[in-house]
TIRO-2110 file (N, C-alpha, C; in Angstrom, 1 decimal):
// TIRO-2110
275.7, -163.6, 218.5, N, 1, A
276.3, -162.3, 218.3, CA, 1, A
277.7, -162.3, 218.9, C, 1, A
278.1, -163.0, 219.8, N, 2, A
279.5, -163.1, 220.3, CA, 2, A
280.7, -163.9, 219.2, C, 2, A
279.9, -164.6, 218.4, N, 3, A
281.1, -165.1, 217.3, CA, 3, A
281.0, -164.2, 216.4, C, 3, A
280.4, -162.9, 216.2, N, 4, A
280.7, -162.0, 215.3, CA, 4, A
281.4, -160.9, 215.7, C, 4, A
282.1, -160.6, 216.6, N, 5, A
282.8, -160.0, 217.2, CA, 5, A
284.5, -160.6, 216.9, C, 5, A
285.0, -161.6, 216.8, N, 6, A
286.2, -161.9, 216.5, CA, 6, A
286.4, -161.7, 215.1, C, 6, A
285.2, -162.1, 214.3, N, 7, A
285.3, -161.5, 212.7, CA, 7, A
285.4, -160.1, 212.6, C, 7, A
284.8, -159.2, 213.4, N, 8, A
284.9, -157.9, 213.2, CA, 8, A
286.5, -157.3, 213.4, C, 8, A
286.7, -158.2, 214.7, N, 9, A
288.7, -157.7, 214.5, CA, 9, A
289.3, -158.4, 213.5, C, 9, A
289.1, -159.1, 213.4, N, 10, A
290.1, -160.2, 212.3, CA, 10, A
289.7, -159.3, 211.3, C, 10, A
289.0, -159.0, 210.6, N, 11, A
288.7, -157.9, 209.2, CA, 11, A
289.6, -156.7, 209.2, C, 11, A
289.7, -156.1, 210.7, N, 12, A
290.3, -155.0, 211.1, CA, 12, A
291.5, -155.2, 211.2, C, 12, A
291.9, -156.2, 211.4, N, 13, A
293.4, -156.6, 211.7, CA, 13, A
294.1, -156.7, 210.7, C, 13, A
293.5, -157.8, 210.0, N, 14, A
294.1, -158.5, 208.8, CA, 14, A
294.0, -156.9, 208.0, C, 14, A
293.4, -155.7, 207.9, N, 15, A
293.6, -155.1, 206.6, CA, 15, A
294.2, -154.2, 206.7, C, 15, A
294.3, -153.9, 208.3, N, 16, A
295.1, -153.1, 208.9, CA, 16, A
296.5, -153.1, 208.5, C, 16, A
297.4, -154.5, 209.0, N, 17, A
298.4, -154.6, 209.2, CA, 17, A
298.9, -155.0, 207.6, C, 17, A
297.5, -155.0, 206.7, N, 18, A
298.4, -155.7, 205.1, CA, 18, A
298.3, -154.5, 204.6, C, 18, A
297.5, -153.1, 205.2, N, 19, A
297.5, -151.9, 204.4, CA, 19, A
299.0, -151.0, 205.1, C, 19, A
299.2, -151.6, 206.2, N, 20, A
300.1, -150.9, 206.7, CA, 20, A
302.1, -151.2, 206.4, C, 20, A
301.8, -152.5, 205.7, N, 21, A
303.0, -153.1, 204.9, CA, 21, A
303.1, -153.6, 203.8, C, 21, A
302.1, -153.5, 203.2, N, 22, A
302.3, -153.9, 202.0, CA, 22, A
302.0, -152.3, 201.3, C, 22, A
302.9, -151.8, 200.1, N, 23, A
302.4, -150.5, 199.7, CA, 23, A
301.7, -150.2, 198.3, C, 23, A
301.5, -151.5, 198.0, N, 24, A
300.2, -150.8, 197.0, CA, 24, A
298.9, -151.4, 197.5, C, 24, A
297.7, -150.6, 197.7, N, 25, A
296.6, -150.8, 198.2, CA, 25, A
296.1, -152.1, 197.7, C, 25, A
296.0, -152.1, 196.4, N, 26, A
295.3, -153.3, 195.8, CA, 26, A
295.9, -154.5, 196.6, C, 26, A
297.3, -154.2, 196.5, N, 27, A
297.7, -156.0, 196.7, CA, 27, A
297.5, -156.0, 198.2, C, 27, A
297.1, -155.4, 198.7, N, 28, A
296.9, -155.3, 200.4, CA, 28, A
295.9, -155.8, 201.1, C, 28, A
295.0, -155.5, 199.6, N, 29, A
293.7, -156.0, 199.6, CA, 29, A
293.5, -157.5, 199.2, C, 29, A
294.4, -157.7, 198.4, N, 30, A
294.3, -158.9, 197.8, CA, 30, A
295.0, -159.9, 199.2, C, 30, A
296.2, -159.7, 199.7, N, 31, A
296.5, -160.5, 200.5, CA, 31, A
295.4, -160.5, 202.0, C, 31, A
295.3, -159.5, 202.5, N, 32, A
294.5, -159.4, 203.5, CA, 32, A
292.9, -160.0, 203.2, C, 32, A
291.9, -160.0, 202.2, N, 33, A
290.8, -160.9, 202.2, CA, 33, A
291.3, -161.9, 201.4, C, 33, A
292.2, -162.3, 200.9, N, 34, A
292.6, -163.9, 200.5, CA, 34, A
292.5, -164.6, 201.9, C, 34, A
293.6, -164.4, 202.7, N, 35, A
293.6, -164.6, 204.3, CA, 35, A
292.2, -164.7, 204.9, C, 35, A
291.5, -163.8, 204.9, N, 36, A
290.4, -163.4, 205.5, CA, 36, A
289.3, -164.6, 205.0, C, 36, A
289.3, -165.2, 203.2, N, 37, A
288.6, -165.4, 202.7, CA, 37, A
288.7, -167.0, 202.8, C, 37, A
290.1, -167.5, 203.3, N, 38, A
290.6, -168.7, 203.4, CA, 38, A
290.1, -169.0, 205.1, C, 38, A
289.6, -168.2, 206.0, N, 39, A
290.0, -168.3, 207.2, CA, 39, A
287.8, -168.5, 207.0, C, 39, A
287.5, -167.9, 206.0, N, 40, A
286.1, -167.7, 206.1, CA, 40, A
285.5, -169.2, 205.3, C, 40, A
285.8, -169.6, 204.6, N, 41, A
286.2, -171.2, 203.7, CA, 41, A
286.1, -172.2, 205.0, C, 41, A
287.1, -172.2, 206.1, N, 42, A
287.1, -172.9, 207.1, CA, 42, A
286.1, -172.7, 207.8, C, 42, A
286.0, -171.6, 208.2, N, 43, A
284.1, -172.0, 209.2, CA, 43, A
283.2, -172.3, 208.7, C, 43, A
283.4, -172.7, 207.1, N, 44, A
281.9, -173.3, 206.8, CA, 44, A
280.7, -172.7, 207.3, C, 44, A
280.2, -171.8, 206.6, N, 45, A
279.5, -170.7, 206.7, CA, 45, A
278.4, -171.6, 206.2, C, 45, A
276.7, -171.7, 206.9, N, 46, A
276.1, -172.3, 206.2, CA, 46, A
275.2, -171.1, 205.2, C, 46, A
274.2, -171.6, 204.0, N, 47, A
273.2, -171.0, 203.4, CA, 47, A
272.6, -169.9, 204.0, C, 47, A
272.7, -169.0, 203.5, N, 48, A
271.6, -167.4, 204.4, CA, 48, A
270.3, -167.9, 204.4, C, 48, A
269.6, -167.6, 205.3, N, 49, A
267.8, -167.7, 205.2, CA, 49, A
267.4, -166.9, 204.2, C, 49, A
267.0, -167.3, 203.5, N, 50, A
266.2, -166.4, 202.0, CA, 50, A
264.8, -166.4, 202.2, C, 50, A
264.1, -165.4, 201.6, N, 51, A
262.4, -165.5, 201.3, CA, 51, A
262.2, -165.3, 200.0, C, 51, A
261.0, -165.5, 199.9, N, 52, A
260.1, -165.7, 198.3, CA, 52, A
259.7, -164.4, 198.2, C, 52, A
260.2, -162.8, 199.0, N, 53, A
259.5, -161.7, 198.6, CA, 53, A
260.3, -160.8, 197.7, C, 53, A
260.4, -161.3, 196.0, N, 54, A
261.5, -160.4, 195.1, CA, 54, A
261.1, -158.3, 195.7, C, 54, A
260.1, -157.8, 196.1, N, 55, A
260.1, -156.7, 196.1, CA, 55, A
261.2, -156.2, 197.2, C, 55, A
261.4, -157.3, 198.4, N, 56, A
262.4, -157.0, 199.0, CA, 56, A
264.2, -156.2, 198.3, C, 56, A
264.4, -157.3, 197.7, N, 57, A
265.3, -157.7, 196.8, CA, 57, A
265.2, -155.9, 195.5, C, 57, A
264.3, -155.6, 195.2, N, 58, A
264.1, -154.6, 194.6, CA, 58, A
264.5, -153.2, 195.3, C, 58, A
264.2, -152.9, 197.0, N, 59, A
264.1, -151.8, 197.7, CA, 59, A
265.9, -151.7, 198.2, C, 59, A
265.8, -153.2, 198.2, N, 60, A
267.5, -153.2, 198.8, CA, 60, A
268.8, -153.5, 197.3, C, 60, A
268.2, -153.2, 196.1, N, 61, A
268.7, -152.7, 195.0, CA, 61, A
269.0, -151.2, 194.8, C, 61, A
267.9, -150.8, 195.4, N, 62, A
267.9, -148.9, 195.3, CA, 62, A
268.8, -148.6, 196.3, C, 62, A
268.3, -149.1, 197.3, N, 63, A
269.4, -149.4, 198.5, CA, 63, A
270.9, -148.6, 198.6, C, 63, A
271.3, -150.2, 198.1, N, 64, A
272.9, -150.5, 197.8, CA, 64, A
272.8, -149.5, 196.5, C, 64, A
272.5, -149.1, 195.9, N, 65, A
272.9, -148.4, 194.5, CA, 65, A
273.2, -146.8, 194.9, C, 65, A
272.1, -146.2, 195.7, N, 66, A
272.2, -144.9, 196.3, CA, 66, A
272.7, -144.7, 197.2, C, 66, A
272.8, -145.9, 198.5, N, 67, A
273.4, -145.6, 200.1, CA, 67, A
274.6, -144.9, 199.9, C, 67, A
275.2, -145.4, 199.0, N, 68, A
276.7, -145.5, 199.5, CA, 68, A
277.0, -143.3, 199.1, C, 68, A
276.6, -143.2, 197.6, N, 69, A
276.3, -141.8, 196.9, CA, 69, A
275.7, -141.1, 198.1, C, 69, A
274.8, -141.1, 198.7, N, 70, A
273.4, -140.0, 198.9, CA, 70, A
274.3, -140.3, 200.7, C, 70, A
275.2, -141.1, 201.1, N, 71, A
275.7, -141.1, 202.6, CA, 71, A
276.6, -140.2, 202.5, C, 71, A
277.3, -140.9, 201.8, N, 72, A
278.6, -139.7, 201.1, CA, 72, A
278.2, -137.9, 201.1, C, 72, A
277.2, -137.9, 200.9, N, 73, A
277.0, -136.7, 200.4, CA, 73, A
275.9, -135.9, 201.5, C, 73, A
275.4, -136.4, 202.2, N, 74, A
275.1, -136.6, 203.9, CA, 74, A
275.9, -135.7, 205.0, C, 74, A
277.3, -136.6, 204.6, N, 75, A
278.3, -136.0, 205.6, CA, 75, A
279.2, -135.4, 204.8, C, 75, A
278.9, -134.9, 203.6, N, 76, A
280.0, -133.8, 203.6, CA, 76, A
281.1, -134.5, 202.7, C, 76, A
281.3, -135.9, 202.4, N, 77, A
282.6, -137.0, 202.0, CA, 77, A
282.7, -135.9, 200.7, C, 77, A
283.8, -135.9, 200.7, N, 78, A
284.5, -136.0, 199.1, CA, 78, A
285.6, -136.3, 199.0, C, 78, A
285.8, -137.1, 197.5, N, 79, A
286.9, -137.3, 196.8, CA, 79, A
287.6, -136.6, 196.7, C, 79, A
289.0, -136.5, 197.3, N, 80, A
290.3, -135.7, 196.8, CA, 80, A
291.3, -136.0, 197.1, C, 80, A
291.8, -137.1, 196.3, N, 81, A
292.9, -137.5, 195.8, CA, 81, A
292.3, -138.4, 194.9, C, 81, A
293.4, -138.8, 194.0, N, 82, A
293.1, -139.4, 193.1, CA, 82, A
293.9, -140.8, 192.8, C, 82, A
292.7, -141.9, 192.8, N, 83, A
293.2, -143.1, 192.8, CA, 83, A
294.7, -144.0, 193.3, C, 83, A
294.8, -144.3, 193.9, N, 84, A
296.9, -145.1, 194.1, CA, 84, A
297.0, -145.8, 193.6, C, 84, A
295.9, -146.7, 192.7, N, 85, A
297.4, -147.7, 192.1, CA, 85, A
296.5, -147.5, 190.5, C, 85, A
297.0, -148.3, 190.0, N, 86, A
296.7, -149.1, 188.5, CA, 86, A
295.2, -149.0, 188.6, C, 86, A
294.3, -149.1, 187.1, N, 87, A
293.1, -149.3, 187.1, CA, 87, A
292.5, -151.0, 187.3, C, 87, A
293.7, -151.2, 186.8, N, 88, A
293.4, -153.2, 186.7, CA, 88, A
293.6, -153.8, 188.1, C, 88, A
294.7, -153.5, 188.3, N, 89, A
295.2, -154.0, 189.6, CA, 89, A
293.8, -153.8, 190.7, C, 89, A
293.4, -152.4, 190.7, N, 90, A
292.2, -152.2, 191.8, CA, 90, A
291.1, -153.0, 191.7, C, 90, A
290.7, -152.9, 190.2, N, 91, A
289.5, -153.7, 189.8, CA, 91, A
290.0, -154.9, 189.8, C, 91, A
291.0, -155.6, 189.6, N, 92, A
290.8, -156.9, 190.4, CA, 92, A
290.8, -157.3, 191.5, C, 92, A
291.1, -156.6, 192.6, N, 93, A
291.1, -156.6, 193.9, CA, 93, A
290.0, -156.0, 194.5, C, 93, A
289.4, -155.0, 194.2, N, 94, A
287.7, -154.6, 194.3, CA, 94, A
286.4, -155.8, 194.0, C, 94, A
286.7, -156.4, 192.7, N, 95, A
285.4, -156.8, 192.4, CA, 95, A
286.2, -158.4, 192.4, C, 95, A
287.0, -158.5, 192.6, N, 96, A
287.3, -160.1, 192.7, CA, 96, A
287.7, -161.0, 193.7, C, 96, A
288.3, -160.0, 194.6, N, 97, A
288.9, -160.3, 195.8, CA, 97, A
287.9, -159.7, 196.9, C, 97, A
287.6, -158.4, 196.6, N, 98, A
287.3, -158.0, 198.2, CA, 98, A
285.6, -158.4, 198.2, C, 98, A
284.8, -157.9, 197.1, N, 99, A
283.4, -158.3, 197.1, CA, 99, A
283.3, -159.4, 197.7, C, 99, A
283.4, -160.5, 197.0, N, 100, A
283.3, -162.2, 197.7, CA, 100, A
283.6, -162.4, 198.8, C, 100, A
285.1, -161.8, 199.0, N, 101, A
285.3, -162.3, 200.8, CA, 101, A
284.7, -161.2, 201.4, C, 101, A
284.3, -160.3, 201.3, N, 102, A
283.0, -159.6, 202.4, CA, 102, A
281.5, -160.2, 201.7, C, 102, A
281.7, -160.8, 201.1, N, 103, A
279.6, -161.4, 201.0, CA, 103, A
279.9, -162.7, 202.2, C, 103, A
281.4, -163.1, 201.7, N, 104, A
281.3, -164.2, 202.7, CA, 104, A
281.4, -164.0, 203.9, C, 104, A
282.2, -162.9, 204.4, N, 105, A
282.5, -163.2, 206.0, CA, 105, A
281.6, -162.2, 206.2, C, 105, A
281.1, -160.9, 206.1, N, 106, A
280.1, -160.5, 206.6, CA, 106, A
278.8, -160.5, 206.2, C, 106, A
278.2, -161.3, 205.2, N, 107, A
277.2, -161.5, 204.3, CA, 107, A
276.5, -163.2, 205.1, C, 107, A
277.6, -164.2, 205.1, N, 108, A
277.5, -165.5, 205.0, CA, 108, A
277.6, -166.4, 206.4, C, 108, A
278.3, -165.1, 207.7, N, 109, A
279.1, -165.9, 208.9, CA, 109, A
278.4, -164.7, 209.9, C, 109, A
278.6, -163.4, 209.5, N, 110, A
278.1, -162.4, 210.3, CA, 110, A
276.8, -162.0, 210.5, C, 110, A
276.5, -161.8, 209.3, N, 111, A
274.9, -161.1, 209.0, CA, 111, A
273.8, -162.3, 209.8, C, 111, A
274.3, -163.7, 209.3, N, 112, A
273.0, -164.5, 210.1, CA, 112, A
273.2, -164.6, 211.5, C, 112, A
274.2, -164.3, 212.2, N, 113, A
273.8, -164.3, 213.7, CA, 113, A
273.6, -162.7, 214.0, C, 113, A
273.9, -161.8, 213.5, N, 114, A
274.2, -160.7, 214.0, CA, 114, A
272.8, -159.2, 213.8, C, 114, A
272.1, -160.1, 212.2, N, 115, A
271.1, -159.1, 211.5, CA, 115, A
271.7, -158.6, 210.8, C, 115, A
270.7, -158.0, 209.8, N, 116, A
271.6, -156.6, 208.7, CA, 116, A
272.0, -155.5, 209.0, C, 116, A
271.1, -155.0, 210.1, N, 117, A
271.2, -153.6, 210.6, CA, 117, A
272.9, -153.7, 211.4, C, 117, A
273.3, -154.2, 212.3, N, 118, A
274.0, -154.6, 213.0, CA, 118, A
275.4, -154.5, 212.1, C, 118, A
274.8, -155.6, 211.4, N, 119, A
276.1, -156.2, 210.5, CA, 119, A
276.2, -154.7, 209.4, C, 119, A
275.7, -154.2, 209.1, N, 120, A
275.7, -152.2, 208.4, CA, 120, A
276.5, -151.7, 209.3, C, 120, A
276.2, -151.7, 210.6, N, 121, A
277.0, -150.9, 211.3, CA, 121, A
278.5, -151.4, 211.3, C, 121, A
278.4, -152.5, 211.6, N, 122, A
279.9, -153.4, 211.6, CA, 122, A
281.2, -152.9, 210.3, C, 122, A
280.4, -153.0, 209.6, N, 123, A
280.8, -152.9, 208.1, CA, 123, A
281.2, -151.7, 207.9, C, 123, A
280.2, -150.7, 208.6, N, 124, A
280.7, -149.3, 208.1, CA, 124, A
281.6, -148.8, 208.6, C, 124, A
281.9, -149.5, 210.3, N, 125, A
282.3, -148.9, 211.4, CA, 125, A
283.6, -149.5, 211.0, C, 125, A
284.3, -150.3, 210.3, N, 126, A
285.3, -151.1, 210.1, CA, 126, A
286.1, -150.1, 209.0, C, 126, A
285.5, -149.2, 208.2, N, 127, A
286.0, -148.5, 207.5, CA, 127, A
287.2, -147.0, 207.8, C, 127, A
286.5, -146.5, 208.6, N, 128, A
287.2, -145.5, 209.0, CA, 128, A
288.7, -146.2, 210.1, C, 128, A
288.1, -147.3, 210.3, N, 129, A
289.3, -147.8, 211.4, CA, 129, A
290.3, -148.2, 210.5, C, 129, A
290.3, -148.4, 209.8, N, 130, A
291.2, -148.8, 208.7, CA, 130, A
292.0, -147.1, 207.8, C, 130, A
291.1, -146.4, 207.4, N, 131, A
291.6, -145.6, 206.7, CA, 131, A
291.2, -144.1, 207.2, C, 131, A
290.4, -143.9, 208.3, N, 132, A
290.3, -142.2, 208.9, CA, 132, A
288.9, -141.9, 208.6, C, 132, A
288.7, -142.4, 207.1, N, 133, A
287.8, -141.4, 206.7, CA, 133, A
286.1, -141.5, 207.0, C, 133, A
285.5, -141.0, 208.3, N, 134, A
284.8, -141.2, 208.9, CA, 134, A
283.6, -140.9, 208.4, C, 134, A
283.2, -140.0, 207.3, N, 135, A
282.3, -139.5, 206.8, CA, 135, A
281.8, -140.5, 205.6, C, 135, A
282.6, -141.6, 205.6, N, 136, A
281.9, -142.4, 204.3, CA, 136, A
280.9, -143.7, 205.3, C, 136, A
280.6, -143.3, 206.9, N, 137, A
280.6, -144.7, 207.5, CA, 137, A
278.5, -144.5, 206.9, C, 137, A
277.8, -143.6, 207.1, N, 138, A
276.5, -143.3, 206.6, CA, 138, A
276.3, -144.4, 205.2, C, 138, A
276.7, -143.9, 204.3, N, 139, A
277.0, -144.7, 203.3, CA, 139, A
277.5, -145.7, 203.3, C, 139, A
278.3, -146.5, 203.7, N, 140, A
278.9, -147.9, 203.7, CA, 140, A
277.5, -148.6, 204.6, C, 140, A
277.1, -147.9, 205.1, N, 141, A
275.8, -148.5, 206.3, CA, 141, A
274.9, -148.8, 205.4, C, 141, A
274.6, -148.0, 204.7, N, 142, A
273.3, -148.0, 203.5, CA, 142, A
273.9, -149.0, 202.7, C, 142, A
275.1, -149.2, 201.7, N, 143, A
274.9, -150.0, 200.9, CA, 143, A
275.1, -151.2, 201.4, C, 143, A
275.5, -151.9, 202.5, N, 144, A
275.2, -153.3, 203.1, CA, 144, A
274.0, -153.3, 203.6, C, 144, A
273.1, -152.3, 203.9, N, 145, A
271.9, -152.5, 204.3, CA, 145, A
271.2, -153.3, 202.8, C, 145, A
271.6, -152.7, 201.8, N, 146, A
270.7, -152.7, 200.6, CA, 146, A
271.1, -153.9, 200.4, C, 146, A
272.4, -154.4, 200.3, N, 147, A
273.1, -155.7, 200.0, CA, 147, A
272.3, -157.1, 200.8, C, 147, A
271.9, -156.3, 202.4, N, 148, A
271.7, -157.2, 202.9, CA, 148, A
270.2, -157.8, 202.6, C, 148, A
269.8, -156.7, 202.1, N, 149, A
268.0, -157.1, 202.1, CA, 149, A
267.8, -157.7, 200.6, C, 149, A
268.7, -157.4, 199.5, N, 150, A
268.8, -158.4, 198.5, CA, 150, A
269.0, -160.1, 198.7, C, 150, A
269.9, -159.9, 199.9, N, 151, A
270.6, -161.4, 200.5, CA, 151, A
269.6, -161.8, 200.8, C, 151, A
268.5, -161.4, 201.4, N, 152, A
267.2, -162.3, 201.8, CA, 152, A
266.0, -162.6, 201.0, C, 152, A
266.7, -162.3, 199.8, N, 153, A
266.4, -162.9, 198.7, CA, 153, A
266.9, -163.9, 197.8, C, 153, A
268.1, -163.2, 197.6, N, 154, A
269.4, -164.1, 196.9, CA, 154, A
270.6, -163.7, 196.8, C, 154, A
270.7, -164.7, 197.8, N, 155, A
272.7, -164.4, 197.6, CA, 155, A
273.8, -164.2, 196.2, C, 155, A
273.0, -165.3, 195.6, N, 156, A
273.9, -164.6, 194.3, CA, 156, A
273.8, -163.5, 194.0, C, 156, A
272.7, -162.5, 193.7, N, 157, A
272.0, -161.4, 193.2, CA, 157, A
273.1, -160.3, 194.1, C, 157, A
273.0, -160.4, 195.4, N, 158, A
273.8, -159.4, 196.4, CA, 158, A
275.3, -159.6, 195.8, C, 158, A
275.9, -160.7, 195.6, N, 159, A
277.2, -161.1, 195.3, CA, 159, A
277.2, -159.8, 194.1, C, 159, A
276.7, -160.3, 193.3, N, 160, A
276.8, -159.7, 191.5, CA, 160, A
276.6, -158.3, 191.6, C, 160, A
275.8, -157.6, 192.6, N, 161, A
275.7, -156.2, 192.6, CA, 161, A
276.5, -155.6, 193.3, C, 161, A
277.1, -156.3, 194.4, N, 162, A
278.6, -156.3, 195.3, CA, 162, A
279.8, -155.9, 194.0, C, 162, A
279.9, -156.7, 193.1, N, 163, A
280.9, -157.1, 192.3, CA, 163, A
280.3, -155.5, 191.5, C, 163, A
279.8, -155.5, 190.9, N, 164, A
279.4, -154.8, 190.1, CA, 164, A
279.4, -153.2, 190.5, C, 164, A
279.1, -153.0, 191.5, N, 165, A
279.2, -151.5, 192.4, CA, 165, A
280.3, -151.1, 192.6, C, 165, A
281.5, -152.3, 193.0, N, 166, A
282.9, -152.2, 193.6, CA, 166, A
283.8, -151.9, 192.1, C, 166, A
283.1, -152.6, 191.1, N, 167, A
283.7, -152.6, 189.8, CA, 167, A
283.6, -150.9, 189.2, C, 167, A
282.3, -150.3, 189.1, N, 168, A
281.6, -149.3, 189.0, CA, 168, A
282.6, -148.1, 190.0, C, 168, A
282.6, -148.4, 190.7, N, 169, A
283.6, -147.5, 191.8, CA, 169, A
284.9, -147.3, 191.1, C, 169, A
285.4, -148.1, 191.0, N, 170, A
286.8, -148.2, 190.5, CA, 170, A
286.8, -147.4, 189.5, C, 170, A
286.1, -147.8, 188.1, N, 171, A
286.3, -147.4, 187.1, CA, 171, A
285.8, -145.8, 187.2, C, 171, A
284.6, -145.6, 187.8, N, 172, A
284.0, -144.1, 187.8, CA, 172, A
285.6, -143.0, 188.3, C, 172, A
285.9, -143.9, 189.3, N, 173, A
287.5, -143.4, 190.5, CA, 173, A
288.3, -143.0, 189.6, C, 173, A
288.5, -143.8, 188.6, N, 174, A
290.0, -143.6, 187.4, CA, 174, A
289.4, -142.5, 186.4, C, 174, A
288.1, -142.6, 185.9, N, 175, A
288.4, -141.7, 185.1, CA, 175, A
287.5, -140.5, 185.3, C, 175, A
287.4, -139.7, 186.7, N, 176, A
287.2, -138.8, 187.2, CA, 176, A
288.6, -138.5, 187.3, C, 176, A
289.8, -139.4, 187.9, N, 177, A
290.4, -139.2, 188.9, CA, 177, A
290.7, -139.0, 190.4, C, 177, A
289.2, -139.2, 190.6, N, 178, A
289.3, -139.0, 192.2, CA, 178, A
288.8, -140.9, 193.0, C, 178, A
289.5, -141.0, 194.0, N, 179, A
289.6, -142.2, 194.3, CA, 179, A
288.1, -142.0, 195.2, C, 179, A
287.5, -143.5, 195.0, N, 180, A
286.3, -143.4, 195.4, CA, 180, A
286.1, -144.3, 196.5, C, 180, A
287.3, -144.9, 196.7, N, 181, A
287.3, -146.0, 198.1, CA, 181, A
288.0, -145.1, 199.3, C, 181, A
END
């Protein structure tokens, strides 16, 4: 548990100081988990413990698909404002950049010493420190919880529904207009 504590600032740091100088979010994102994702490459993160129980994998599908919606809406979160950058730009920085380097560093380096539950809070609690908005942390808890309990089934599977939710975000974001990160 004590080597997951320096990843928890390093996440916070690195997105902090790339959201806080670089001015379009996407590429903020892209330089800060490139960094993050290159720093996560070096520790050689071994294989997650997996099990043979797919209903797992199923509960933590509904999981990740509702947590993040049904948190949100928990505390009150809403959308109002509408997207900052480009639709492309985000979605390649959402589902390309940021998914993978958070399956890796909190999915691949955090979660096995730390647990899922833990590593939910970590994850959620990293969010508002970054951007204020406190009321999405319910939600962000739920959908790494769901992510995480897929992972103990299959890491690719969590990866693809990571990629795919963050993708889904984006695009829902742009053509509502209301930014959903």
């Amino acid at each position: 548990m004590i080597s997951t504590f320096p990843w928890f600032v390093a996440v916070v740091v690195v997105e902090a100081v790339a959201r806080r100088t670089i001015s379009s979010r996407a590429y903020a994102w892209m330089v800060a988990y490139g960094l993050l994702g290159l720093a996560a490459l070096i520790a050689a993160p071994g294989a997650p413990q997996q099990t043979n129980a797919p209903w797992v994998a199923v509960i933590g599908a509904a999981v990740a698909v509702t947590g993040y919606p049904v948190g949100r809406k928990l505390l009150d979160d809403r959308a109002d404002r509408p997207p900052p950058g480009p639709r492309g730009r985000e979605l390649a920085a959402l589902a390309l950049v940021v998914a993978p380097v958070e399956e890796l560093v909190w999915g691949a380096i955090v979660e096995p010493q730390a647990g899922i539950a833990v590593t939910a809070a970590l994850f959620a609690v990293k969010h508002p420190l970054i951007d204020g908005r406190w009321r999405r942390t319910v939600g962000l808890a739920s959908f790494w919880l769901g992510l995480g309990l897929i992972r103990t089934v299959s890491w690719p599977a969590a990866l693809i529904l990571h990629v795919v939710l963050n993708a889904g975000g984006v695009i829902a974001g742009h053509r509502r207009g209301l930014d959903q990160f």
